[in-house]
N, C-alpha and C positions, 0 to 999 in steps of 0.2 A: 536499470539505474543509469546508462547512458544519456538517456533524452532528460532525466532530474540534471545531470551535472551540468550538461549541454546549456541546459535551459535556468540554472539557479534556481534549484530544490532542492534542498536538505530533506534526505529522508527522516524522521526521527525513532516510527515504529510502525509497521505493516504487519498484516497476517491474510495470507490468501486462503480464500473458502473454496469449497469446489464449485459456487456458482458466483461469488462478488468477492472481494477481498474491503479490505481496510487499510487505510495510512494516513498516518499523522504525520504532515508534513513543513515545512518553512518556508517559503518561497523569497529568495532575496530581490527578486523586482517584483514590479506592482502585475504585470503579464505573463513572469516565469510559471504559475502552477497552470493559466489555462495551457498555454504554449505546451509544458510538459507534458498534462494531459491527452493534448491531441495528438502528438506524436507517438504518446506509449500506445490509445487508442487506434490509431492508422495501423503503425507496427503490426499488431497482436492481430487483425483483423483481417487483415494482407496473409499472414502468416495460417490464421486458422483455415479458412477461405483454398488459400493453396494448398493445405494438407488435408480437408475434407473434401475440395471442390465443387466448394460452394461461389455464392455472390452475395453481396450485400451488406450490409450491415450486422453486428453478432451482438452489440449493446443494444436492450430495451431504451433507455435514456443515455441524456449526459450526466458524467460524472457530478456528486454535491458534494459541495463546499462548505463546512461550516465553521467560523471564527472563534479560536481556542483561546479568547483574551483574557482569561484568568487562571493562576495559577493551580488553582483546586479542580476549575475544569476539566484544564489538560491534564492532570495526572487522573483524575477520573477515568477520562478518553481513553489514554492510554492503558489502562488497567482493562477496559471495555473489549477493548480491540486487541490485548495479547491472551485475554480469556476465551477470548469468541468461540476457539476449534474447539475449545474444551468444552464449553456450557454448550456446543451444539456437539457432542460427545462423537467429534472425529479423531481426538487421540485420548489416551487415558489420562495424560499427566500431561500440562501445561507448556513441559517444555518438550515435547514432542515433537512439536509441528516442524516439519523442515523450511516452508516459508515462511516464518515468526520470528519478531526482534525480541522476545520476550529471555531468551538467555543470553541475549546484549546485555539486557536490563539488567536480569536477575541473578545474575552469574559472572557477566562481564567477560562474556565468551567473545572473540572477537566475531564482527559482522562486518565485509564489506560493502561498503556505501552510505551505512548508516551513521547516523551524526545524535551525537548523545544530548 
């Protein structure tokens, strides 16, 4: 969550899978999400690399971007993305998942970094 603040991203809701994750997010400049993006990607890649010892790249592609310009959308979206671990049955109950905003959401548990 350092390189979103860094860079002007509001997180809103994520959930990390054990092969891609998901986030729904706001970016307050017009280059803060690619910017953040590349730095979470370097980060994490650097990181994996030295603790497996490996080289190279660990993402198949670049990260997609898709514009949540309707209200029905994004609450769609975001119901999509705090379900995911569930419908792909990695916890039993919803609010399982330790990387998921969904009991920010659903509970109003506190989460930091996230932005309501």
């Amino acid at each position: 969550m350092k390189a979103t603040r860094e860079k002007g991203v509001e997180i809103n809701a994520l959930q990390l899978m054990t092969t891609h994750y998901h986030v729904i997010a706001t970016p307050t400049s017009e280059d803060g999400l690619s910017k953040a993006m590349k730095k979470i990607g370097g980060r994490q890649t650097r990181y994996f690399n030295r603790k497996y010892g490996r080289t190279g790249t660990i993402w198949n592609e670049r990260y997609g971007a898709v514009l949540l310009d309707d209200e029905r959308y994004w609450y769609n979206c975001l119901r999509y993305v705090e379900l995911n671990a569930f419908r792909a049955h990695m916890v039993a109950v919803p609010d399982e998942g330790r990387w998921a905003s969904d009991r920010f959401h659903a509970f109003g548990a506190s989460a930091a970094g996230l932005t309501p």
